[in-house]
DONU-815975 format. One line per 2 residues: number of its first residue (from 1); their letters; for each residue x, y, z of N, C-alpha, C. Coordinates in Angstrom, 3 decimals. Each point is the difference from the previous one (the first is absolute). Example, Ala and Ser with C-alpha at 12.3 -4.5 7.8 and 13.67 -1.06 7.14 Angstrom:
BEGIN
1	as	13.190 -5.690 7.800 -0.890 1.190 0.000 0.900 1.200 0.000 | -0.350 1.050 -0.720 0.820 1.190 0.060 -0.770 1.090 0.730
***
This chain:
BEGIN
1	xx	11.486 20.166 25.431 -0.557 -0.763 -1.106 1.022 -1.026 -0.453 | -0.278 -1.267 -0.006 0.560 -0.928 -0.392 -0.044 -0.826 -1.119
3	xx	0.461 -0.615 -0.746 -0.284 -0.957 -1.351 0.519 -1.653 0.700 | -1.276 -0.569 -0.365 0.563 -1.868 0.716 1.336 -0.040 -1.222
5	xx	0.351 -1.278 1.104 1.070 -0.406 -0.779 0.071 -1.377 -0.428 | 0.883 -0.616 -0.408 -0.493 -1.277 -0.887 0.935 0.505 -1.093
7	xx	0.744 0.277 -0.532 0.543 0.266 -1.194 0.865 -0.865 -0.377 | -0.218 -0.894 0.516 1.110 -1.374 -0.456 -1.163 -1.393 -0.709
9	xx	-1.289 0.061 0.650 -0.923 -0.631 -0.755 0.630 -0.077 -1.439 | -0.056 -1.482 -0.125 -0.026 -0.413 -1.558 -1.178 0.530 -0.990
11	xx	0.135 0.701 -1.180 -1.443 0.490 -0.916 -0.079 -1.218 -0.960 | -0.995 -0.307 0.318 -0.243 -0.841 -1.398 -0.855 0.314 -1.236
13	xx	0.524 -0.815 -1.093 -0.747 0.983 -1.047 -1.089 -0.456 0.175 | -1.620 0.489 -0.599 -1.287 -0.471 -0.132 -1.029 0.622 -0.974
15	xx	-0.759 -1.256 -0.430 -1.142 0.815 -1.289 -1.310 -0.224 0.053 | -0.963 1.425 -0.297 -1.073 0.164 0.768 -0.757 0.047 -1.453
17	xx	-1.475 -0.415 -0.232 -0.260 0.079 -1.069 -1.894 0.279 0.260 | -0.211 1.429 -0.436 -1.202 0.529 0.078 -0.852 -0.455 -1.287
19	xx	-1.260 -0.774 0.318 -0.728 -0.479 -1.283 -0.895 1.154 0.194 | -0.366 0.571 -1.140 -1.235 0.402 -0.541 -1.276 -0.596 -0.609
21	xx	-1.388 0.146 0.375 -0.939 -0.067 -1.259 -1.450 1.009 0.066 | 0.171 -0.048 -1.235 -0.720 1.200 -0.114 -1.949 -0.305 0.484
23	xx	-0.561 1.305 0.565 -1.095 -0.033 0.796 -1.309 1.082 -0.747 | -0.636 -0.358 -0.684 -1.270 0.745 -0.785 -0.626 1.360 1.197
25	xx	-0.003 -0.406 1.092 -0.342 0.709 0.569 1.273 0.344 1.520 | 0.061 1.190 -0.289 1.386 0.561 0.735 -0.615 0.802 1.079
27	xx	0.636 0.269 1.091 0.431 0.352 0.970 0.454 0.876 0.242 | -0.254 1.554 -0.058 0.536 1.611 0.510 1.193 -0.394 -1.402
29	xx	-0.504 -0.336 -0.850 0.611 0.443 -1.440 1.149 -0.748 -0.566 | -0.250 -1.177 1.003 1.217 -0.991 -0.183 -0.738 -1.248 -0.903
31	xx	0.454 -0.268 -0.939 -0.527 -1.058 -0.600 0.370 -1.336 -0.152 | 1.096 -0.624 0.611 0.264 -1.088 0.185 0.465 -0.775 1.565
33	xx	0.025 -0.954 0.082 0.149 -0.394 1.461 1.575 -0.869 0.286 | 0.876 -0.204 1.142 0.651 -0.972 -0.164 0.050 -0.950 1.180
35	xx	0.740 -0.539 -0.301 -0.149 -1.903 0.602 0.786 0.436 1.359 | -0.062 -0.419 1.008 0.539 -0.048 1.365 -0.099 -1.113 0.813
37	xx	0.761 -0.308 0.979 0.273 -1.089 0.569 0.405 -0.175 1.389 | -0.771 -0.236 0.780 -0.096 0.271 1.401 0.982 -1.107 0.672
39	xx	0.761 0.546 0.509 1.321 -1.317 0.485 -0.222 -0.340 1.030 | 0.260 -1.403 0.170 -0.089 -0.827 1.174 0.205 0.840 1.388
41	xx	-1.119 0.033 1.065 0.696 0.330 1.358 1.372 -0.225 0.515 | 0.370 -1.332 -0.378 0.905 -0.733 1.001 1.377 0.175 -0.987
43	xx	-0.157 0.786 -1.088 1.027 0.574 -0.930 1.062 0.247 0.523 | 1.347 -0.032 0.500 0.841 0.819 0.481 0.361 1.320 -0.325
45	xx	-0.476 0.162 -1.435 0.260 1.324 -1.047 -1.360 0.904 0.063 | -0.522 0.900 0.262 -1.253 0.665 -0.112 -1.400 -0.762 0.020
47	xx	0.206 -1.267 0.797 -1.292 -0.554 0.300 -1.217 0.829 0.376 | -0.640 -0.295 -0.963 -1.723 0.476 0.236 0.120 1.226 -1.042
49	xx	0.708 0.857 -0.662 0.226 0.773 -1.168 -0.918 -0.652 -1.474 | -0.533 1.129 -0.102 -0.377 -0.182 -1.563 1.526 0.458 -0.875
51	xx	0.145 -1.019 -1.067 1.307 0.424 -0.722 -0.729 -0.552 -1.427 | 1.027 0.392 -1.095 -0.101 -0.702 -0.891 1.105 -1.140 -0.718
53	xx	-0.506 -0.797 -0.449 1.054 -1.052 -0.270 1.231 0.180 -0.011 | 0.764 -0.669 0.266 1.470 0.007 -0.098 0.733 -0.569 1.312
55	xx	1.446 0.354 -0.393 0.411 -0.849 1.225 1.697 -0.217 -0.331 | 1.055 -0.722 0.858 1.175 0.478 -0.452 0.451 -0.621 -1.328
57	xx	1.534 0.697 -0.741 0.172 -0.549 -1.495 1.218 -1.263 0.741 | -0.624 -0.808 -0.859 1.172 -1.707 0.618 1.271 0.059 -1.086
59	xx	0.846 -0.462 0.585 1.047 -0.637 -0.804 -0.473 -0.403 -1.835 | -0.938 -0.623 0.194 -0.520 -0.935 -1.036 -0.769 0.858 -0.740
61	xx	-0.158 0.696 0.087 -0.762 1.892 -0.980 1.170 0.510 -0.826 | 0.944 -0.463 0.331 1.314 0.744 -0.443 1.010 -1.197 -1.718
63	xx	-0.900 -1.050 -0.054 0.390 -0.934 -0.652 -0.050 0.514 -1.621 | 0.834 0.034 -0.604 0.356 0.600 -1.034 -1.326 -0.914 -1.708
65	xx	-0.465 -1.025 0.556 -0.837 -0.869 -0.728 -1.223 1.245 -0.202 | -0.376 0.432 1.181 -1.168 1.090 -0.107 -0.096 1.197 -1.474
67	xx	1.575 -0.154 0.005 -0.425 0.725 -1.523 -0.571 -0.158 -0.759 | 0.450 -1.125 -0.256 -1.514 -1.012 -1.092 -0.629 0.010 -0.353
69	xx	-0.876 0.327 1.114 -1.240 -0.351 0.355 -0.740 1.223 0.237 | 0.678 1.046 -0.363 -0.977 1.181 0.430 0.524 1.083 -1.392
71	xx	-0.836 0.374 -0.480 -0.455 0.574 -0.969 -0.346 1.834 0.115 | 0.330 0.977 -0.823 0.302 0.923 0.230 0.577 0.604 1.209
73	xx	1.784 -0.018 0.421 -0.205 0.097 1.010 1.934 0.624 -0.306 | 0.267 1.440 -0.279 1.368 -0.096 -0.172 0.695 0.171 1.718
75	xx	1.063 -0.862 -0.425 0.577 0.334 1.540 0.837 1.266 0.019 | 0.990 -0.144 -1.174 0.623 1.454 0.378 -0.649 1.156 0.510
77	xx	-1.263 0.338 -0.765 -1.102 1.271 0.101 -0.455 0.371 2.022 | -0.310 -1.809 0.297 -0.255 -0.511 1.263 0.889 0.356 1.103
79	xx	0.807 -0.313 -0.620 1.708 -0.472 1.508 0.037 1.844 0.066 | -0.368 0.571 -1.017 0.471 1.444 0.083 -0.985 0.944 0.887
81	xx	-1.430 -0.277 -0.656 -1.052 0.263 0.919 0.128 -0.427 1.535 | 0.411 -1.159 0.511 -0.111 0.023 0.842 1.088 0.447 0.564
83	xx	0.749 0.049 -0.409 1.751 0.378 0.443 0.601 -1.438 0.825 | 0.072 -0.888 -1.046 1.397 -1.046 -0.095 0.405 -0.216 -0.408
85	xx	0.968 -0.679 -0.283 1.305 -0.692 -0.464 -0.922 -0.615 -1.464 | -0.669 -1.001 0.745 -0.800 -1.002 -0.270 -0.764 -1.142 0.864
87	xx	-1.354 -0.501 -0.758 -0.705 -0.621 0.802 -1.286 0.406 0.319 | -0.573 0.910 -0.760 -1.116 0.849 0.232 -0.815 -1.195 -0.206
89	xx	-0.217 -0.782 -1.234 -0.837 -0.757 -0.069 -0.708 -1.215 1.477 | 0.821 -0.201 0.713 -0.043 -0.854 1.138 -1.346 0.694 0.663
91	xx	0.289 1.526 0.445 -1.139 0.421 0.208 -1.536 -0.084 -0.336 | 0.215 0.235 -1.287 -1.538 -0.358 -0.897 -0.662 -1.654 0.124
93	xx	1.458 -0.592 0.112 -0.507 -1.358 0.514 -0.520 -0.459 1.345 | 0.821 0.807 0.985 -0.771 -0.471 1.181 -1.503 0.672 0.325
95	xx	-0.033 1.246 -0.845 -1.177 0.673 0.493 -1.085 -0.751 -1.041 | -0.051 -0.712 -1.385 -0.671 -1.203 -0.242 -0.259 -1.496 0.354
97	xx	1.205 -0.178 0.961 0.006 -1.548 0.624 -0.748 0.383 1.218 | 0.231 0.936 0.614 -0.734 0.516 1.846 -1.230 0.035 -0.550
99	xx	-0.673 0.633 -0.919 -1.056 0.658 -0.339 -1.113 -1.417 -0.101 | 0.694 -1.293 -1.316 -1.011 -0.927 -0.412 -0.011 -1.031 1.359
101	xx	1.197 -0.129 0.989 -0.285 -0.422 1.285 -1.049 0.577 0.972 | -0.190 1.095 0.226 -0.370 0.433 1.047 -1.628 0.086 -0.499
103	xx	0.323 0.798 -1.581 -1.669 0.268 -0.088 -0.501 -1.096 -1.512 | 0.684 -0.728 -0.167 -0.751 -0.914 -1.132 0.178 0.149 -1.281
105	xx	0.853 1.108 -0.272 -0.379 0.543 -1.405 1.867 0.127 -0.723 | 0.039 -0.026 -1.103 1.165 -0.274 -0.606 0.136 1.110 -1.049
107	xx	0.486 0.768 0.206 -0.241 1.513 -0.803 0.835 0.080 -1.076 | -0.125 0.627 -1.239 0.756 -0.215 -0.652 -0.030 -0.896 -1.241
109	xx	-1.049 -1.159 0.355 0.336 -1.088 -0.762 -0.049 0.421 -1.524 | 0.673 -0.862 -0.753 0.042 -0.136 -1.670 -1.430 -0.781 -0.273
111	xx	-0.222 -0.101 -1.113 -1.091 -0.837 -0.479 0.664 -1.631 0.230 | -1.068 -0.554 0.396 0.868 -1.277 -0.301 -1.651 -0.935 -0.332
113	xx	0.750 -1.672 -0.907 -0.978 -0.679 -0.337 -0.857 -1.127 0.749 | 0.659 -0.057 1.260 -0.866 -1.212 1.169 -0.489 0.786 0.734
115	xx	-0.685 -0.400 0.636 -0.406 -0.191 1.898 1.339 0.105 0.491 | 0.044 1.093 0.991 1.170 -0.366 1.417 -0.603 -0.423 1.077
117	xx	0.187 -0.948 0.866 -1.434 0.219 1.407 1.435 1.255 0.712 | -0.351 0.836 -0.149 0.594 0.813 1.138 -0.051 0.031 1.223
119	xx	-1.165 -0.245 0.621 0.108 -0.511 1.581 1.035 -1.102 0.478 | -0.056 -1.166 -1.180 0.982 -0.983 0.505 1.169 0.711 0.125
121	xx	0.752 0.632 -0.769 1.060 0.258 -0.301 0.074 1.435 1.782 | -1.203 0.869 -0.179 0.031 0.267 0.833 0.246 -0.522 1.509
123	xx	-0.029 -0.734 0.291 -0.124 -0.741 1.051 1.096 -0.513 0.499 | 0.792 -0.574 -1.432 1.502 -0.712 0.232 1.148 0.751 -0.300
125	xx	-0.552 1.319 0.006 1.085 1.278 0.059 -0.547 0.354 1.865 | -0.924 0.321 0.124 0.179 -0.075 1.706 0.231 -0.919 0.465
127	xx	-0.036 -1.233 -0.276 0.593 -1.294 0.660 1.627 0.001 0.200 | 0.402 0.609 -0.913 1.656 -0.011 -0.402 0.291 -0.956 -0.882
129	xx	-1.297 -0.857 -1.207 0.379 -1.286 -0.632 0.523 -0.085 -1.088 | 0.322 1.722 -0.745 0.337 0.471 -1.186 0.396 1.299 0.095
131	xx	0.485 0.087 -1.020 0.751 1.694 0.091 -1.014 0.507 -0.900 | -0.320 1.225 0.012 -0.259 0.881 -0.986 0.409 -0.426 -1.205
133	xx	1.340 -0.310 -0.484 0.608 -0.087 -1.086 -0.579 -1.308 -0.686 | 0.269 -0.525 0.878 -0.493 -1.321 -0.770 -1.242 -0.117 -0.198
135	xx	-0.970 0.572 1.077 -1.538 -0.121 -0.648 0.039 0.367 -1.439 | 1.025 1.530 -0.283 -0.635 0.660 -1.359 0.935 -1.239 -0.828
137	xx	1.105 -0.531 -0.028 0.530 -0.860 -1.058 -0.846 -1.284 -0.417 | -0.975 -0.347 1.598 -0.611 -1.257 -0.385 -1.113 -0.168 -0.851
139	xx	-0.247 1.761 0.398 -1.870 0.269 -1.010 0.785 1.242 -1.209 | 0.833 -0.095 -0.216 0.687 0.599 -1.327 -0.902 1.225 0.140
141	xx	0.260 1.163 1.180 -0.462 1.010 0.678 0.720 1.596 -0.685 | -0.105 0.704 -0.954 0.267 1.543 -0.582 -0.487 0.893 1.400
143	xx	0.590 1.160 0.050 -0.746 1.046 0.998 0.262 1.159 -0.824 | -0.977 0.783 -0.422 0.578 0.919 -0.344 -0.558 1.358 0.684
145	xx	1.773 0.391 0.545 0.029 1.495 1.021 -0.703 1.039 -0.678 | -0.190 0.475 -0.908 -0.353 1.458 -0.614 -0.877 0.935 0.866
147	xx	-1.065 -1.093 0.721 -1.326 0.711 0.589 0.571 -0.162 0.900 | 1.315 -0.093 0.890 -0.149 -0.259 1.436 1.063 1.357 0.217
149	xx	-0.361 0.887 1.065 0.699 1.268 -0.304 0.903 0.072 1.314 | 0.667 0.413 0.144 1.137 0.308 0.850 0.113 0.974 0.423
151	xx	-0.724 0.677 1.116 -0.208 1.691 0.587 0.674 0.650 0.855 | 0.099 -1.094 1.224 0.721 0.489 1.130 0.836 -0.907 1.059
153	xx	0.566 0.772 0.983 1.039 -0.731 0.707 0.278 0.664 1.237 | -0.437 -0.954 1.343 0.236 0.164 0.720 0.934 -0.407 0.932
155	xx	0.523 -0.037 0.793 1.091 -0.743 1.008 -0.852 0.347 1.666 | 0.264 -1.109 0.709 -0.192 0.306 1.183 0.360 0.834 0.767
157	xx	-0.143 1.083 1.102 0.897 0.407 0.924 0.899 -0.500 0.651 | 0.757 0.869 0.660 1.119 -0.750 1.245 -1.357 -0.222 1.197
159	xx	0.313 -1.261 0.919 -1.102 0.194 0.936 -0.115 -1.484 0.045 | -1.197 -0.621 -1.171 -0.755 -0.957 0.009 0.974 -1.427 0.144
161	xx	0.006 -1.047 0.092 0.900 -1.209 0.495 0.431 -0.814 -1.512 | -1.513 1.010 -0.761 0.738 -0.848 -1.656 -0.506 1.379 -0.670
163	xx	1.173 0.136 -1.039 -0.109 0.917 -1.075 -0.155 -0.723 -1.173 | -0.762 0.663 -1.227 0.032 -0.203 -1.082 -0.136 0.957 -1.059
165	xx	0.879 -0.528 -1.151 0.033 1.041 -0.775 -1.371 -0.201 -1.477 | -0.617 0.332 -0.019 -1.499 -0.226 -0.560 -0.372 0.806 -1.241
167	xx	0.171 -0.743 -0.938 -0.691 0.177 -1.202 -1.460 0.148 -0.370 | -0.346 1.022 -0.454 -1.715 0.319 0.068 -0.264 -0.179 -2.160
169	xx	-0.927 -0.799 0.151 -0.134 -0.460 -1.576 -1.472 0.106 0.108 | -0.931 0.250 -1.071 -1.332 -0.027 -0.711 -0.378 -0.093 -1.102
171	xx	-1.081 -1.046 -0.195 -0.619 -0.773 -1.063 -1.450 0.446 0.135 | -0.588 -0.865 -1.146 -1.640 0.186 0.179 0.113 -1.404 -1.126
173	xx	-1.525 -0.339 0.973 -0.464 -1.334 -0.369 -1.883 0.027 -0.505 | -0.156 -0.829 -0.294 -1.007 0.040 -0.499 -1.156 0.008 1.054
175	xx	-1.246 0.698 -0.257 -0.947 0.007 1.720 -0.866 -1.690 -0.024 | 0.361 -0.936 -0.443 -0.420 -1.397 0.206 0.790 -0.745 0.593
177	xx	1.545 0.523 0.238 0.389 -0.714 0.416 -0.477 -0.476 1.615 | 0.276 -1.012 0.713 0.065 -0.399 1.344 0.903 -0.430 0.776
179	xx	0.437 1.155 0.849 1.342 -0.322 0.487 -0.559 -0.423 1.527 | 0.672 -0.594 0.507 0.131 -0.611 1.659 0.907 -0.203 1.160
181	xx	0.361 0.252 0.590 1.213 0.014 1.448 0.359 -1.195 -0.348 | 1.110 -0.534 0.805 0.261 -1.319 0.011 0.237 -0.700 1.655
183	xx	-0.889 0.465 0.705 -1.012 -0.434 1.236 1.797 -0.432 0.841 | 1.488 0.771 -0.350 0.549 -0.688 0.605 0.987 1.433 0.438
185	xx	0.631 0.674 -0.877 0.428 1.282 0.264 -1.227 1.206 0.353 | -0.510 -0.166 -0.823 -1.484 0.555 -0.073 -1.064 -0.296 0.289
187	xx	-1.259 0.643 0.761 -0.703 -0.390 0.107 -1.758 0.195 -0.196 | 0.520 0.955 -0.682 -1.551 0.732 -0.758 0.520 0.950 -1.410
189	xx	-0.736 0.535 -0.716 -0.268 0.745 -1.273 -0.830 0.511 -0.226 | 0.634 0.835 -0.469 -1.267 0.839 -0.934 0.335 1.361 -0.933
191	xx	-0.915 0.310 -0.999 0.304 0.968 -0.899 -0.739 1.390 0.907 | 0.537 1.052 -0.583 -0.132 1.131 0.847 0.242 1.171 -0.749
193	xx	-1.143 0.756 0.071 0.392 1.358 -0.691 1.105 0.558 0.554 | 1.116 0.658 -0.182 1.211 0.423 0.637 -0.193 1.467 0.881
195	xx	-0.892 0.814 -0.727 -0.794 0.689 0.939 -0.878 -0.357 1.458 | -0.840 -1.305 -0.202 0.030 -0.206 1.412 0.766 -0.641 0.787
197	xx	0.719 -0.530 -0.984 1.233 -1.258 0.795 0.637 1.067 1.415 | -0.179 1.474 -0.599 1.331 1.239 0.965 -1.521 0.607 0.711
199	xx	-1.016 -0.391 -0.384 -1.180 0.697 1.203 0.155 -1.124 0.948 | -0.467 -1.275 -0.443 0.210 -0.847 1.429 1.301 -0.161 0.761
201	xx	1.294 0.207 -0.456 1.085 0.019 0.687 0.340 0.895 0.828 | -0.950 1.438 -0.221 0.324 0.765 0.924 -1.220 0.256 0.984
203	xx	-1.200 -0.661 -0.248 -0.863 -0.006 1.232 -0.103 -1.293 0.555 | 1.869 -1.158 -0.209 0.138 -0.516 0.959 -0.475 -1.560 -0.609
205	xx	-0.646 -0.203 -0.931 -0.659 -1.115 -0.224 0.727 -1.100 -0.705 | 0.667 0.143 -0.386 1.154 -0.728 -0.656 1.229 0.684 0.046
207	xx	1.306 -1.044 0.115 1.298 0.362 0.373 0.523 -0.150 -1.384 | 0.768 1.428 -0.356 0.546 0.229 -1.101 1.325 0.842 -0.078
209	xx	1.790 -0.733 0.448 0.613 0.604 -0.160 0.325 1.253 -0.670 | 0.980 0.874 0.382 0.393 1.265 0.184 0.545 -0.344 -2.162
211	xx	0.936 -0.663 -0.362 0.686 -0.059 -1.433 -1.394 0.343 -1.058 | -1.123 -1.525 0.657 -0.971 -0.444 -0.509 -1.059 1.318 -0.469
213	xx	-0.041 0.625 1.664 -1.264 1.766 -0.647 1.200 0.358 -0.726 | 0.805 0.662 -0.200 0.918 0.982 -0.735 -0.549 -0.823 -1.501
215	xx	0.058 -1.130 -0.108 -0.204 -0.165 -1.705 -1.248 -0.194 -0.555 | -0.492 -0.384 1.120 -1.837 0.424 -0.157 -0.039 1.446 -0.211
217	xx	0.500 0.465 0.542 0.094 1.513 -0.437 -0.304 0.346 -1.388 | 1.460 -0.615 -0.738 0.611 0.675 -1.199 -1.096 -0.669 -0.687
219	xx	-0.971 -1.325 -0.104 -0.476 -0.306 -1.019 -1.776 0.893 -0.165 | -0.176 1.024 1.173 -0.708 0.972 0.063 -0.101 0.774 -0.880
221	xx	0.787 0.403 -0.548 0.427 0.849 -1.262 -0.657 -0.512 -0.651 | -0.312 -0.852 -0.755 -0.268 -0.747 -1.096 -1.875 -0.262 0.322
223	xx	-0.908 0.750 -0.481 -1.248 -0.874 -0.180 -0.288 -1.431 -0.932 | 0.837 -0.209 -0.917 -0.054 -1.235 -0.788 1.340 -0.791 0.051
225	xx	-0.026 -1.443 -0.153 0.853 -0.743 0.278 0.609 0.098 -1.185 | 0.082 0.364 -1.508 0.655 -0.356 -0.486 1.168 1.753 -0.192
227	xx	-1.140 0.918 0.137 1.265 1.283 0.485 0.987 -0.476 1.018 | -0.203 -0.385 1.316 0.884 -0.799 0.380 1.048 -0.242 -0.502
229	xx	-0.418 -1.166 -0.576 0.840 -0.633 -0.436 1.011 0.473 -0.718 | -0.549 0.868 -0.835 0.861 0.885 -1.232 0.967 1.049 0.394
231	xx	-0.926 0.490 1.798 0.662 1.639 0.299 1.293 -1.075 0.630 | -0.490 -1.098 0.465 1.377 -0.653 0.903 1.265 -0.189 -0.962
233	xx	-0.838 -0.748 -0.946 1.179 -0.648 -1.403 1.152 1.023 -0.066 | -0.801 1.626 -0.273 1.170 0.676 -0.480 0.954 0.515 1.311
235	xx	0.312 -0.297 1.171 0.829 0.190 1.110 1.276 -0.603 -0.841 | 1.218 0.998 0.656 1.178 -0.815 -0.610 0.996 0.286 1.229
237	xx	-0.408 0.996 0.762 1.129 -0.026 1.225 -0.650 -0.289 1.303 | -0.205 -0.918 0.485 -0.719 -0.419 0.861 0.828 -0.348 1.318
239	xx	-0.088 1.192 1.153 1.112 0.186 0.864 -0.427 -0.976 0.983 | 0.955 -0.496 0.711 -0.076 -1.219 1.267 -0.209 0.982 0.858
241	xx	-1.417 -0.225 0.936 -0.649 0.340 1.315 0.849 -0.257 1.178 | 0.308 -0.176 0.814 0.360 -0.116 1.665 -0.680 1.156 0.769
243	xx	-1.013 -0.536 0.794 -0.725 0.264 0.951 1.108 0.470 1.126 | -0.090 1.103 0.382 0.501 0.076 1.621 -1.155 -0.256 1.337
245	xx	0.755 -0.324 0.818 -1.227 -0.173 1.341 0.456 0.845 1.157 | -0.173 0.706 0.224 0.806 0.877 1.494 -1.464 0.097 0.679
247	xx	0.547 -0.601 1.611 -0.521 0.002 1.347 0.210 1.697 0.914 | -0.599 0.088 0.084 -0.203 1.271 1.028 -1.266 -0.399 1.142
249	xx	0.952 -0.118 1.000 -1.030 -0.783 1.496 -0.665 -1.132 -0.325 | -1.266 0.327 -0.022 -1.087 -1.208 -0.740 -0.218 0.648 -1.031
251	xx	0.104 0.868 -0.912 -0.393 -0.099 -1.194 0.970 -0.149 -1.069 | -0.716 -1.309 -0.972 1.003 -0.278 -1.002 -0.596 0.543 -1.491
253	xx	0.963 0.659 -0.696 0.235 0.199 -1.337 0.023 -0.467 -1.242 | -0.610 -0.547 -1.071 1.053 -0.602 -1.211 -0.318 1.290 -0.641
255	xx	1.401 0.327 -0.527 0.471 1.088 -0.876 0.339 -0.474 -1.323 | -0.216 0.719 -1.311 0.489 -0.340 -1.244 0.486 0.903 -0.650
257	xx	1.433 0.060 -0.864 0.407 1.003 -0.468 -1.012 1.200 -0.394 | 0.225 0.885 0.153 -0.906 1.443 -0.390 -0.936 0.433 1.811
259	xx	-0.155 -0.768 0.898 -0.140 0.349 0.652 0.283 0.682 1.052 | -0.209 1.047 1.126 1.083 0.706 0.394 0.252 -1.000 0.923
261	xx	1.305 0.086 0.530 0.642 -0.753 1.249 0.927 -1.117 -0.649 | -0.548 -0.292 -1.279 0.628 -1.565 -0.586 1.514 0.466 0.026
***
């Protein structure tokens, strides 16, 4: 029995951000659905995977201006939860900048008194024609974190050609909203009871990483989105995952702490 190797792969950090909205009529007792995002074939990273938004944290997530601009949000409490130094906030930012790129929607927002066209702005954040930052300085943009929860954390195995170290966050949005792929990383959508999201993945019908079921999992627990939300809120030691993978002949493994062999 062997474990691949790769242990020199660079990890990069990354933030994943599960939307909720709630569904009148539920599904084997599940009452809300969430947003998923079917990635490009020609992806180099899990092409053809249903995932949910997110994607890696940039340099520019890390800009100290973001304080500002975001509203209930202590860092000390943060850097500790997650176990750093500092910098927790960067996270919450990329898993809101990946999120209004990929699927349209800008989570979080404060009240504010204009029109934003968000698509534009959308558009020239995938273009590369603006930063995040500056969109929110130009439309005098508040976010406020409170509802956006911070659950889990995964890291890649040794093995794969890119590791990442992955932040798992969840919100809930309102059921009017309309979110959409952005026909360029992504290439389809859709909302999904999370109960069948793990029936069709395992009779094959949609591709749904190994991290991805494990947290479909945990939000099983929960028949209502806003227990959810609440049973997640109160987590305070939230241990970092690493998947093992061990090969034996042709058959391969992913193992997770508590399992035997890990």
């Amino acid at each position: 029995m062997n474990d691949l190797t790769g242990s020199d792969v660079e990890i990069r950090p990354a933030s994943t951000l599960i939307l909720l909205r709630d569904r009148p009529a539920g599904y084997k007792g599940i009452y809300y659905e969430i947003f998923m995002l079917k990635r490009n074939l020609n992806s180099d990273f899990i092409g053809g995977a249903f995932v949910f938004p997110g994607g890696g944290v940039m340099q520019s997530d890390f800009d100290e201006k973001f304080y500002t601009r975001c509203k209930n949000f202590s860092h000390g409490d943060n850097d500790l939860k997650f176990k750093v130094n500092s910098g927790s906030l960067a996270y919450f930012i990329a898993a809101i900048r990946e999120t209004f790129e990929e699927a349209g929607i800008l989570v979080g927002l404060c009240e504010h008194n204009k029109r934003i066209e968000f698509k534009k702005y959308r558009d020239m954040l995938n273009a590369k024609q603006i930063s995040f930052l500056d969109f929110m300085e130009k439309e005098d943009i508040y976010l406020d974190l409170s509802k956006i929860v911070y659950f889990s954390h995964w890291t890649t195995p040794v093995g794969p050609p890119r590791r990442y170290s992955t932040r798992f966050f969840v919100t809930k949005v309102e059921p009017n909203f309309e979110l959409s792929h952005d026909n360029g990383e992504t290439v389809e959508s859709r909302w999904i009871n999370p109960a069948l999201a793990l029936e069709l993945s395992e009779a094959g019908e949609i591709e749904i990483i190994f991290p991805t079921v494990k947290n479909i999992c945990r939000l099983l627990n929960f028949s209502q989105s806003d227990d959810l939300l609440a049973g997640l809120m109160e987590l305070s030691d939230i241990k970092e995952i690493v998947p093992r993978i061990d090969v034996n002949g042709n058959e391969l493994k992913i193992l997770i702490p508590g399992d035997e062999g890990y």
